[in-house]
VMD Tcl script that draws the C-alpha trace (Angstrom):
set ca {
  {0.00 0.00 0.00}
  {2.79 2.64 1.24}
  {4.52 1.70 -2.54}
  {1.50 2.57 -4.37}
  {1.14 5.70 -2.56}
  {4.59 6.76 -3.10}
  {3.70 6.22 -6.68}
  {0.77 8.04 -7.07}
  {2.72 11.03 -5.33}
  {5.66 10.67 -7.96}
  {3.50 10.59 -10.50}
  {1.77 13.44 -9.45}
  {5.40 15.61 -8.95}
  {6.24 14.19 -12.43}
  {2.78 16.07 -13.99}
  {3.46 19.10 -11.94}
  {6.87 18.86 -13.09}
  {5.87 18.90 -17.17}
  {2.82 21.43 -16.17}
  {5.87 24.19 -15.23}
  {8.22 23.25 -17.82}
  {5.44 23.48 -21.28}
  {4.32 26.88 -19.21}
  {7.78 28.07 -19.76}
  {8.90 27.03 -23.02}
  {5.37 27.93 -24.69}
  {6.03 31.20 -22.87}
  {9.73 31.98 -23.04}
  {9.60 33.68 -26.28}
  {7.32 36.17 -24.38}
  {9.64 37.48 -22.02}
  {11.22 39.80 -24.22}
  {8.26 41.73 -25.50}
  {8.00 45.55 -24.93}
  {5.82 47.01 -22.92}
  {2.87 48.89 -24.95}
  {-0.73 49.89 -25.23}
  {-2.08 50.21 -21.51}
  {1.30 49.65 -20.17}
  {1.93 53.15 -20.39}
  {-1.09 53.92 -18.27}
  {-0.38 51.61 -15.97}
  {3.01 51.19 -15.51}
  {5.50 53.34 -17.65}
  {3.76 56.61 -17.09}
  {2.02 55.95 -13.09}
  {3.93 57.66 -11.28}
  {1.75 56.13 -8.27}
  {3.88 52.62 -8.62}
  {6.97 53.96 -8.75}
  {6.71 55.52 -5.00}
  {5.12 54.16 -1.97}
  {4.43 56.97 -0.57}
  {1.43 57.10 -3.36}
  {-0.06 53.34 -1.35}
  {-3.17 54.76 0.03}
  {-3.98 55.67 -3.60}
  {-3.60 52.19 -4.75}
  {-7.26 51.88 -2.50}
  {-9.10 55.14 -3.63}
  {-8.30 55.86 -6.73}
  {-8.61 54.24 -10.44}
  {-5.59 51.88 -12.02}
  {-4.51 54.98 -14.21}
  {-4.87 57.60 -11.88}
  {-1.37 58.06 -11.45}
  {-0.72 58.23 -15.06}
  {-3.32 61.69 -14.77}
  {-5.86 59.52 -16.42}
  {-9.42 58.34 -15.68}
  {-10.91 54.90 -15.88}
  {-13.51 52.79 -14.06}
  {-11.14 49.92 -13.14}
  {-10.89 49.88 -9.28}
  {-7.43 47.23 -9.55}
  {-4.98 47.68 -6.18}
  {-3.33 44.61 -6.34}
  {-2.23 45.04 -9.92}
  {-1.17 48.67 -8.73}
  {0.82 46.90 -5.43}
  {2.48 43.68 -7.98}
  {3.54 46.28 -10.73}
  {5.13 48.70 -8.06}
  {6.95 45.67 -6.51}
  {8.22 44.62 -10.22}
  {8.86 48.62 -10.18}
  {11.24 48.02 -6.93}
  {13.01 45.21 -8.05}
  {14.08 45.71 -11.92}
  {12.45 49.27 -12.90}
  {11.15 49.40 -16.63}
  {12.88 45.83 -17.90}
  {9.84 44.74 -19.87}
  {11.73 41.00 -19.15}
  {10.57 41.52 -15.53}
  {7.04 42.29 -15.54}
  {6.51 39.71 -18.76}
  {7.92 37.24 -15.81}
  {5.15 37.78 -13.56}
  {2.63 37.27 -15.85}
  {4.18 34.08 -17.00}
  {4.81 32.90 -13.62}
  {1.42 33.92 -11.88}
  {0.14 31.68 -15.40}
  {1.85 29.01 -14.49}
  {0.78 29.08 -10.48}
  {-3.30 28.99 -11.70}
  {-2.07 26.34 -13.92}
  {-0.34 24.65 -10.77}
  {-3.77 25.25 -8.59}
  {-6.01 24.45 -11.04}
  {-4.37 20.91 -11.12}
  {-4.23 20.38 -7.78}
  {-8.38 21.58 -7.49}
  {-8.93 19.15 -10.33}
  {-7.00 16.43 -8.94}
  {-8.91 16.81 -5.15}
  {-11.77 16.63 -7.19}
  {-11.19 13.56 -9.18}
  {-8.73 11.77 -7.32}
  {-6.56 11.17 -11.18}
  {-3.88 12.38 -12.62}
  {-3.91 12.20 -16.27}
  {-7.39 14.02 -16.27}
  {-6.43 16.66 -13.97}
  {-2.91 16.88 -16.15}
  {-4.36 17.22 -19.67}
  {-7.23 19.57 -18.65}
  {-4.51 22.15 -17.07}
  {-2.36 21.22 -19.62}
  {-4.40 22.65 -22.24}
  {-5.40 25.32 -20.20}
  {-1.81 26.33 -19.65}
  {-0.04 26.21 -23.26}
  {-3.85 27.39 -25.43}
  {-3.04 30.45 -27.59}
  {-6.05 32.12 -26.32}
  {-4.47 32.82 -22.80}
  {-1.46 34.98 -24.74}
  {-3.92 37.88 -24.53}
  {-4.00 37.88 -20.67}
  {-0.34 36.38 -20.54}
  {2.05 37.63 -23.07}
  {0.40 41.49 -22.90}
  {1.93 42.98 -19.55}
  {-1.61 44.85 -19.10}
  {-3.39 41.46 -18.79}
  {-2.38 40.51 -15.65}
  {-5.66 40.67 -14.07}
  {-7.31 37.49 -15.55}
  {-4.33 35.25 -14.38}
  {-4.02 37.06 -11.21}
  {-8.21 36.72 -10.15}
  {-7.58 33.23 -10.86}
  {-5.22 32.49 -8.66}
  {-7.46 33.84 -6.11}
  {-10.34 32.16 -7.27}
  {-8.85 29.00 -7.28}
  {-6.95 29.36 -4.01}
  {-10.64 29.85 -2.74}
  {-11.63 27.19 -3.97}
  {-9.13 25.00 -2.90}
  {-9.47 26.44 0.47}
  {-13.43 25.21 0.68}
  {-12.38 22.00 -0.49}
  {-10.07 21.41 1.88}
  {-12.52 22.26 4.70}
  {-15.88 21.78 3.70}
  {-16.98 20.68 6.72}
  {-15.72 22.90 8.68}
  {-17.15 26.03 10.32}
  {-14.55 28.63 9.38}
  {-14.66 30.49 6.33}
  {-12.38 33.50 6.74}
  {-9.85 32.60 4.82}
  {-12.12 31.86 1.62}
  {-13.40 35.14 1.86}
  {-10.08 36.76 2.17}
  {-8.95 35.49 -1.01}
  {-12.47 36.76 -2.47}
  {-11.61 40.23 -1.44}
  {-8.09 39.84 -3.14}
  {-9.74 38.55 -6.11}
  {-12.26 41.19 -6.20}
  {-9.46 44.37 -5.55}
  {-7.81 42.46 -8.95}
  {-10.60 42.11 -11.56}
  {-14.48 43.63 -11.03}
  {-15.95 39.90 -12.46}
  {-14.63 38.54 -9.52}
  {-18.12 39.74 -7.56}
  {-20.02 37.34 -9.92}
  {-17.47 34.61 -10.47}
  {-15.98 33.75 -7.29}
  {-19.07 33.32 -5.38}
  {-20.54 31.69 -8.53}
  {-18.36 28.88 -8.74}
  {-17.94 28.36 -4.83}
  {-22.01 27.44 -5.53}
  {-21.55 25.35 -8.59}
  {-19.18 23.33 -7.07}
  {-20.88 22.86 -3.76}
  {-24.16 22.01 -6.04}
  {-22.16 19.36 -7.83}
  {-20.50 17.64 -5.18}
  {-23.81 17.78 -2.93}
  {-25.07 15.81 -6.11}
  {-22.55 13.61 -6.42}
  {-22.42 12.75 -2.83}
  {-26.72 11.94 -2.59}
  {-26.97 10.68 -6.04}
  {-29.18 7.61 -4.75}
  {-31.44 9.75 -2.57}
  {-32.12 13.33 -3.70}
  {-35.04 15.03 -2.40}
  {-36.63 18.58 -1.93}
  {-36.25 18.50 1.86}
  {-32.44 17.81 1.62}
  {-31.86 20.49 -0.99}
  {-33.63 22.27 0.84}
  {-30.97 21.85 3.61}
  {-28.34 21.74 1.40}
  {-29.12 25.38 0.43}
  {-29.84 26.99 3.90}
  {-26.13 25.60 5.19}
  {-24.28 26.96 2.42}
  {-26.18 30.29 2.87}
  {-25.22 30.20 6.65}
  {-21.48 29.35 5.85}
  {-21.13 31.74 3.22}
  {-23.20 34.72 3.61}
  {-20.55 36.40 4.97}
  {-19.24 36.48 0.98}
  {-22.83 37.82 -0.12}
  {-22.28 40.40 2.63}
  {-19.12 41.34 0.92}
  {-19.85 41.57 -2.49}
  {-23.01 43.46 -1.36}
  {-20.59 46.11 0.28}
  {-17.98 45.95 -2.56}
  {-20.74 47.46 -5.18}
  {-21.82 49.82 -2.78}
  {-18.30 51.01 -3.06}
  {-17.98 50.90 -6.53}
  {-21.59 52.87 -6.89}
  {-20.49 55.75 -4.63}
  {-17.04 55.97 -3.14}
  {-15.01 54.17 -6.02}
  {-17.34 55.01 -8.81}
  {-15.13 56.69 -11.39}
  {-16.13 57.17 -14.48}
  {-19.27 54.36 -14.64}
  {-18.52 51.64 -13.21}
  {-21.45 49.72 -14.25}
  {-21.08 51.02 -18.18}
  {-17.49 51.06 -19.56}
  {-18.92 52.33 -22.64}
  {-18.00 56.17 -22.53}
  {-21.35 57.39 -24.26}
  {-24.37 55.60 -25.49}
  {-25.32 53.29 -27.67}
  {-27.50 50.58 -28.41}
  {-25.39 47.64 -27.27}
  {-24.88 49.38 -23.83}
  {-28.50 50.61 -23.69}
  {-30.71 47.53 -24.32}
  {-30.09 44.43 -22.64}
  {-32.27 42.64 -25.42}
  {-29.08 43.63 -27.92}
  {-26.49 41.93 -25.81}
  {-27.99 39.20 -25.20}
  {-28.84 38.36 -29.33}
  {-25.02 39.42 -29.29}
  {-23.55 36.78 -27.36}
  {-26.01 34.43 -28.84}
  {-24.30 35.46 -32.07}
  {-20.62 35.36 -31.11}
  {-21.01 32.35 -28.64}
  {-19.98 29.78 -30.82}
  {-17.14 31.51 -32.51}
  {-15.58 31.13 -28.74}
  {-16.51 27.32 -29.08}
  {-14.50 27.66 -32.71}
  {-11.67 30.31 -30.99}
  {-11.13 27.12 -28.70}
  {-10.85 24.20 -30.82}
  {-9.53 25.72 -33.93}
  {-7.41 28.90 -32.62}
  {-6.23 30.62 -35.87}
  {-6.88 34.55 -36.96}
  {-6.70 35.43 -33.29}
  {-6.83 38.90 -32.96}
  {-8.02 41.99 -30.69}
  {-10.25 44.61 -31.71}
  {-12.18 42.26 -33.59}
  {-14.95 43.34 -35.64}
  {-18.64 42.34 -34.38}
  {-21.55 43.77 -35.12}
  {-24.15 44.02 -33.32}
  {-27.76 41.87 -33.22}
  {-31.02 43.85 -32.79}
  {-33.34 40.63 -34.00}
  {-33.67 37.23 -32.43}
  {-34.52 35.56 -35.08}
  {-31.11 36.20 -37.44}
  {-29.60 33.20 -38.29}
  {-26.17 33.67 -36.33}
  {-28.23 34.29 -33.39}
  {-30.24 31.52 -34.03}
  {-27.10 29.05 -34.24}
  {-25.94 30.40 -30.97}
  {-29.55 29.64 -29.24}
  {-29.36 26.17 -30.92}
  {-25.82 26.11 -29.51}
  {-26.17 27.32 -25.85}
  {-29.86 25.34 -25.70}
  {-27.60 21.82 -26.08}
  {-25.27 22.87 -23.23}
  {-28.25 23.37 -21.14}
  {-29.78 20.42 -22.14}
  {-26.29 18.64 -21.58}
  {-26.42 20.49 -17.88}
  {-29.28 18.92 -17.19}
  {-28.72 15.48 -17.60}
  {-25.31 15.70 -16.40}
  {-26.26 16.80 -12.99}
  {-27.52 13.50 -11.82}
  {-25.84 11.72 -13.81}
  {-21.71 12.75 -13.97}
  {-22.29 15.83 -11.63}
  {-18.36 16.99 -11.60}
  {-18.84 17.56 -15.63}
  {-21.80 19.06 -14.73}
  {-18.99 21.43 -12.40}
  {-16.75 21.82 -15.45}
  {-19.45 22.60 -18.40}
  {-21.43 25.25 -15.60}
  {-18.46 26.78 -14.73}
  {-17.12 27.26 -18.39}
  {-21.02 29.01 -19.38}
  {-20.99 30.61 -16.32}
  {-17.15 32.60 -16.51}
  {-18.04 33.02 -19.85}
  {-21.81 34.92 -19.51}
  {-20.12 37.10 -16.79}
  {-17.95 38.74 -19.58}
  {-20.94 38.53 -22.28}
  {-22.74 41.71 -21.55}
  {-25.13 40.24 -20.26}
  {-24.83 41.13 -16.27}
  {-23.18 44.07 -16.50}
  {-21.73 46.10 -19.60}
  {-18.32 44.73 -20.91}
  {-15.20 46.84 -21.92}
  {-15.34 45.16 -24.96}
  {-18.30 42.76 -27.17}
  {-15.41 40.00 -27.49}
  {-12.25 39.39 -26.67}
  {-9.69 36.59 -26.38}
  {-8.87 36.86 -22.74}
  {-12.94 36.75 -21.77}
  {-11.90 32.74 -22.15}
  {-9.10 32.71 -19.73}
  {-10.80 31.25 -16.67}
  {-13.84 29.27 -18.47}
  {-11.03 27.15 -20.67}
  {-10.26 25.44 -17.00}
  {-13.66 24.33 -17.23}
  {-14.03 23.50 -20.43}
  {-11.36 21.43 -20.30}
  {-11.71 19.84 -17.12}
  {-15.66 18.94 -18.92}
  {-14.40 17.78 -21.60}
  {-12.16 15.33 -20.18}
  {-14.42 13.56 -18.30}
  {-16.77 13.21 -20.48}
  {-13.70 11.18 -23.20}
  {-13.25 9.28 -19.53}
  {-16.87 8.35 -19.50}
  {-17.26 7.40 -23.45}
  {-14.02 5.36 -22.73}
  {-15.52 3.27 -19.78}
  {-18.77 2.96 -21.25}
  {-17.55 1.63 -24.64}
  {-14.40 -0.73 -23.09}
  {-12.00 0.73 -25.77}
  {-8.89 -1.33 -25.57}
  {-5.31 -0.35 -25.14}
  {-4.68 0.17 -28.73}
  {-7.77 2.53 -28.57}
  {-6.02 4.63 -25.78}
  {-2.54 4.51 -27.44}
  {-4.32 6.29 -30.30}
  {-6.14 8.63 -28.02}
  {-2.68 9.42 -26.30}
  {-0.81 10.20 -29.18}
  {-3.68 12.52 -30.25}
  {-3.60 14.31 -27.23}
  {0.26 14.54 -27.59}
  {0.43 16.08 -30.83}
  {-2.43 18.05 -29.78}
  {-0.73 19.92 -27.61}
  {2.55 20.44 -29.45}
  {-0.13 21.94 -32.20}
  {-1.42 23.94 -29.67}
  {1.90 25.08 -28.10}
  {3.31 26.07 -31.43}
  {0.54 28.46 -31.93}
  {1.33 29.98 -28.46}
  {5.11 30.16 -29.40}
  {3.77 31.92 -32.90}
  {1.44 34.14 -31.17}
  {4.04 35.61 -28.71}
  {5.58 36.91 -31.39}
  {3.01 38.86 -32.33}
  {2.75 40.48 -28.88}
  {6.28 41.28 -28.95}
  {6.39 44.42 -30.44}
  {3.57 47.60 -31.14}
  {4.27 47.38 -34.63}
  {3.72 43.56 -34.93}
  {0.32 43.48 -32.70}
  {-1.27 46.87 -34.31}
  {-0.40 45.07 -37.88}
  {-2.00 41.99 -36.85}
  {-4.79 43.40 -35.65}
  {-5.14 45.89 -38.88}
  {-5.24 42.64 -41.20}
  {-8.45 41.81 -39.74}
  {-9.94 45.20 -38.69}
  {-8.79 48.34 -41.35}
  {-11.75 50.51 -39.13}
  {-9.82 50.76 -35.59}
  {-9.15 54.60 -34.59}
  {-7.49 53.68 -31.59}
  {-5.08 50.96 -33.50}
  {-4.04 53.55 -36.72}
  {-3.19 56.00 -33.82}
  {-1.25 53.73 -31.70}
  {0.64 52.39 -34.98}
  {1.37 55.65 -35.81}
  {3.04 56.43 -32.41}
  {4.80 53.54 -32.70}
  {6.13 54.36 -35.67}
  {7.00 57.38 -34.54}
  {8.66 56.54 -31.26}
  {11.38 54.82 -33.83}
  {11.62 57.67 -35.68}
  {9.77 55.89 -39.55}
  {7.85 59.71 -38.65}
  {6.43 59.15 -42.89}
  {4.85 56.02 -41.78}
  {3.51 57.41 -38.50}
  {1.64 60.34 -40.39}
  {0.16 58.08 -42.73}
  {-0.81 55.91 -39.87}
  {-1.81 59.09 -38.44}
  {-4.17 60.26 -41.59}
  {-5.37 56.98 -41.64}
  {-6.93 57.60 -38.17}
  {-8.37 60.75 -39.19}
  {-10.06 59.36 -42.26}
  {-12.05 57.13 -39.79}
  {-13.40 60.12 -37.88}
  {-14.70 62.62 -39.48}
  {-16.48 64.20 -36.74}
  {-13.51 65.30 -35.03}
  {-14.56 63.18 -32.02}
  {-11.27 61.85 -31.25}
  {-8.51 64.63 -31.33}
  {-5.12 62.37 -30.34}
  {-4.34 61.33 -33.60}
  {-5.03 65.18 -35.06}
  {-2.24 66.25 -32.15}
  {-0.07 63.40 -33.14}
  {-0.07 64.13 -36.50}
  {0.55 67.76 -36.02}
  {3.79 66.80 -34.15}
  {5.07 64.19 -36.50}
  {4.43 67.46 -38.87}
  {6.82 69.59 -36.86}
  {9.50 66.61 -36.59}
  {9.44 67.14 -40.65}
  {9.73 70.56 -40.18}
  {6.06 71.76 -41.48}
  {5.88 74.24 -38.60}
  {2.88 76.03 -40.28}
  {0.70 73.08 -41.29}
  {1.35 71.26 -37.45}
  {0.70 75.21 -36.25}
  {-3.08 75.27 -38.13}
  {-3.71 71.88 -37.14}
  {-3.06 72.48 -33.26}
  {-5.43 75.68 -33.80}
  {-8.04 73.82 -35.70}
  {-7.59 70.89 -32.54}
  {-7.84 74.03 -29.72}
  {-11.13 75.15 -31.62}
  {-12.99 72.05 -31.17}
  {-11.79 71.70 -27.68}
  {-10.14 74.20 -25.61}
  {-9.67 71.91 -22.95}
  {-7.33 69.58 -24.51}
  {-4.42 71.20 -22.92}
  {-1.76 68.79 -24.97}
  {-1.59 71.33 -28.01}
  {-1.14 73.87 -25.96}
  {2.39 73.33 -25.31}
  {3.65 72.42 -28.75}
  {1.86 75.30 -30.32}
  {3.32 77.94 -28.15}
  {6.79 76.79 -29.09}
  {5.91 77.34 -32.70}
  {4.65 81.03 -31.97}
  {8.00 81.75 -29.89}
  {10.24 80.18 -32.42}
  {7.96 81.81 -35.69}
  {7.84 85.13 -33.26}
  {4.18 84.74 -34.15}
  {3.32 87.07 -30.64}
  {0.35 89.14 -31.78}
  {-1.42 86.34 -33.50}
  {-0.55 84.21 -30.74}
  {-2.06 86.52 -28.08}
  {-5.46 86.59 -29.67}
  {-5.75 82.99 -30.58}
  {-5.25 82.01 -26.84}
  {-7.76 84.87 -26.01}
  {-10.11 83.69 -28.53}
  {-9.48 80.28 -26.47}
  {-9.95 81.92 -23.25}
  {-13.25 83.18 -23.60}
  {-14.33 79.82 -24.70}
  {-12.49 77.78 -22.04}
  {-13.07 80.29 -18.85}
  {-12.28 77.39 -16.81}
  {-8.81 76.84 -18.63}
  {-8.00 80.53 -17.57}
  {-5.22 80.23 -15.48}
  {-3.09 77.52 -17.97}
  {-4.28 80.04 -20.49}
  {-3.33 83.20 -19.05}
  {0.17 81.86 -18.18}
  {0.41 81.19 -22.24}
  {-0.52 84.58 -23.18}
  {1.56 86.59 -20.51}
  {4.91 84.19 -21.87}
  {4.20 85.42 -25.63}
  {3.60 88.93 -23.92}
  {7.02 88.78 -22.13}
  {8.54 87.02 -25.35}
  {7.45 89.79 -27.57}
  {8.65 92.46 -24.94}
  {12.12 90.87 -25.19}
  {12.19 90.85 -28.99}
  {11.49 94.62 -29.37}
  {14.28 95.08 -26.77}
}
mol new
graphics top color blue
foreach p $ca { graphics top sphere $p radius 0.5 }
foreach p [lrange $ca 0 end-1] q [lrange $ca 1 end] { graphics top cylinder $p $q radius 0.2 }
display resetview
């Protein structure tokens, strides 16, 4: 008996041994990407992580706040691990790409070991993290420095999980609900998730454990004892969007849409969405080519479209699946919930997504897909006796599965390794991206290829018309003055200051084109012109105008 035991634990240290080493290979590649994008915001320019005197800040203000900028993500413990990798190695992009890899590799670690208490074997609990670890689809949360916070929750979610596991029968649950708070001060879903899957896995294993003998009076029980051992979690989510409705409510914390429009305004839209895009994810995950960000979706104002009908025919299965599973194979039940579940909670559907879809939305529901998926090739290998020949074949699928899969990954950190490479990616799929043709032509810029950033630039501008976005009007204007155009970059900043006086980053560069043009007089009025309709801007104003006054003093001297 002890030798058997001994075995099963080497064979389990062997499994967590090959888990850490695919993580790294798949993921080495990644370590030298540059930071970009959001990076900026949150790391390069926050001045908040870079001093600790700014801590307190970490808990009352937004994750860009100490870049000067406003957004509704309430995210301290990404502010506390990014000033720590601040601490240790500065701005080495190496660094910070090694957190995300290893914090990748840890849910990977403690979703195997949830997995394995679960099903008591190793190969099931191995290939389901094992996929979840080295898919292509997790690059978005793992090779991008700014995607920390889906790896990160997880961890907490499934040290919370493994926590209840480990003493579900006993009283206590502080400890569960401090690693809910630390999942909830990482990623906003974690309200929804966390206590979501604590219940679906309770559900399943109170299934699985009164298969023979369920009736209304013991669910009935069942129910009323978790609420009593775990209301202190309702309690806290409860308080934590209070929070984020008054005290922490930044921008809109329940809309990260910045105006509106119909897919944030009518529930009925978002859900014919998700109906439409829901089994592209089911595609994404099998079949992971043309991955992309910013990808193009519109939106679904009918039920009765065919996409959306697909997805209905699609999602109606799974429930239908759900149902029979509970009684029947109530862990797959677990797995196939908890994939639906992690995945409706960043559908639009319960509250307003950044975003209609995105890679990283399938970060946490691949561990349950996965883990579902497995057992149910267990179950149709024990019901149909396949021999060993059967599961040599099965093996080597799964083998060269996974290289398949990790040579995507490898392929697809390449991609996030530099601006240029992910904004051209992106731009083969979606020409109609403002934001991407302005952040391509910074990044062409910041290496000085200035022709390609203004075209990048113009681009941008095309796509706008309105003059709703005025960044990539200001960037062109100073890729302008780095060719020397002083007067077209001068009429540009002019024609930006017009439409709004309050964006104060022209102001600069265009009074160093009136002091170097000695363009005083005309100067002087335009910023009075500006005054008058900016009152509020007076006093960066008025400092402007009395500099070209004192400039144009000097030059009559």
């Amino acid at each position: 008996m002890l030798e058997k035991t001994n075995w099963f634990k080497n064979q389990k240290r062997l499994a967590m041994t090959i888990l850490i080493i695919g993580g790294g290979v798949v993921y080495f590649n990644a370590l030298f990407g540059q930071l970009f994008w959001d990076d900026y915001d949150g790391i390069v320019n926050n001045i908040y992580i870079k001093d600790w005197s700014y801590w307190r800040h970490y808990f009352t203000d937004n994750l860009i706040a100490g870049a000067g900028l406003q957004s509704n993500y309430w995210r301290p413990m990404l502010l506390l691990i990014f000033s720590l990798g601040w601490k240790i190695w500065g701005l080495w992009p190496v660094g910070f790409h090694l957190i995300n890899i290893v914090i990748h590799i840890l849910a990977g670690g403690l979703l195997f070991q949830l997995l394995y208490l679960l099903t008591k074997k190793t190969w099931l609990a191995f290939f389901s993290t094992l996929f979840f670890i080295v898919h292509p689809l997790q690059t978005e949360a793992v090779s991008y420095v700014s995607g920390l916070a889906d790896p990160l929750s997880v961890v907490f979610i499934f040290s919370g999980l493994l926590v209840h596991l480990k003493n579900r029968h006993k009283q206590s649950s502080w400890l569960v609900a401090i690693f809910f708070i630390l999942a909830l001060m990482t990623k906003e879903k974690s309200v929804l998730l966390f206590p979501a899957l604590l219940s679906l896995l309770e559900t399943s294993l109170f299934f699985q454990e009164n298969i023979q003998e369920i009736s209304f009076r013991k669910i009935q029980i069942f129910l009323k004892k978790l609420f009593l051992r775990y209301w202190p979690l309702l309690a806290i989510g409860v308080f934590y969007l209070l929070l984020r409705a008054t005290s922490l409510n930044f921008q809109n914390t329940f809309n990260l849409y910045d105006s509106p429009n119909l897919y944030a305004d009518h529930l009925s839209i978002r859900i014919w969405t998700f109906f439409k895009i829901f089994p592209q994810y089911l595609g994404l995950i099998f079949w992971p080519f043309n991955l992309h960000m910013e990808r193009l979706v519109a939106i679904e104002q009918s039920p009765f479209s065919l996409p959306v009908l697909v997805g209905l025919i699609f999602l109606s299965l799974i429930f239908i699946r759900l149902f029979f599973l509970i009684k029947s194979h109530p862990l797959a039940f677990f797995g196939l919930s908890w994939f639906l579940f992690a995945l409706l909670a960043s559908s639009g559907i319960p509250a307003v997504s950044a975003g209609i879809m995105y890679e990283h939305y399938l970060y946490l529901p691949l561990g349950g897909f996965f883990f579902w998926l497995a057992l149910e090739i267990e179950n149709l290998i024990l019901k149909n006796h396949f021999g060993n020949q059967a599961k040599r074949i099965g093996f080597i699928f799964l083998f060269f599965y996974t290289l398949f899969l990790g040579f995507l990954t490898i392929q697809r950190n390449r991609v996030w390794k530099t601006p240029i490479a992910l904004y051209e990616n992106i731009l083969k799929y979606n020409q109609t991206s403002l934001r991407v043709w302005n952040n391509l032509g910074m990044a062409y810029a910041d290496i000085g290829q200035t022709e390609k950033a203004i075209l990048a630039y113009q681009k941008a501008i095309e796509l706008d018309p309105e003059k709703q976005s005025l960044p990539p009007r200001h960037n062109l204007a100073n890729a302008l003055v780095e060719m020397g155009k002083k007067k077209e970059a001068k009429k540009l900043y002019q024609e930006i200051l017009l439409t709004d006086p309050k964006f104060i980053f022209s102001y600069t560069p265009l009074l160093k084109i009136l002091i170097e043009e000695k363009e005083f007089s005309s100067g002087i009025n335009f910023f009075q012109i500006l005054r008058q309709k900016a009152p509020e801007k007076h006093w960066e104003i008025d400092a402007i105008i009395e500099e070209l006054r004192q400039r144009e003093k000097i030059s009559h001297e």
